[in-house]
N, C-alpha and C positions, 0 to 999 in steps of 0.2 A: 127901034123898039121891036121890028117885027124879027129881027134875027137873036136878039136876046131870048125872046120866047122862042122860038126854032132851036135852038141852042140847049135850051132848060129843056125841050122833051126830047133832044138827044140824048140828055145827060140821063134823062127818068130810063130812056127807052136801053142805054146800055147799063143805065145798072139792074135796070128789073132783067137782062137778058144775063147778067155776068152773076145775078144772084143766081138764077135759075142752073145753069151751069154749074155754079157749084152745087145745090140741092142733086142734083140729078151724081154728080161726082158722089156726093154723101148716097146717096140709095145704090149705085155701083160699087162701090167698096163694099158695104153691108153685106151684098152678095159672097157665096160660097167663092174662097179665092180660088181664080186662073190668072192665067200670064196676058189673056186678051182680057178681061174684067180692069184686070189693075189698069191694063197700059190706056183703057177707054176712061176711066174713073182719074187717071190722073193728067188725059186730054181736058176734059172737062176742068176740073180745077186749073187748070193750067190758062186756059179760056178765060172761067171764069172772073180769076184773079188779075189778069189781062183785061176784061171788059171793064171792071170796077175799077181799074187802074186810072183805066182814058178816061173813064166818066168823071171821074171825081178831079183827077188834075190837070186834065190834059180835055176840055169841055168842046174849046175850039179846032180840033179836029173832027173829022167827018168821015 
């Protein structure tokens, strides 16, 4: 039981961090475009999209 709940606030703790990544991607794009803006903005998504990934199907990784 105790690793189920350990598990469930991994999944919380990567997806609040893979949403955040994306937010933060969305407020970088919105910026005046550069060639460093973009390339940071679509690290971010790229993370972010990666974070939400594991969390959601892939729980029992750490």
């Amino acid at each position: 039981m105790g690793r189920t709940k350990r598990l469930s606030i991994m999944r919380v703790i990567l997806s609040f961090t893979g949403v955040m990544a994306l937010v933060l991607a969305y407020f970088v794009w919105r910026q005046p475009l550069e060639t460093i803006k973009i390339l940071v903005a679509l690290n971010f998504l790229i993370a972010g999209i990666g974070q939400l990934t594991r969390a959601i199907f892939f729980p029992e990784l750490e």
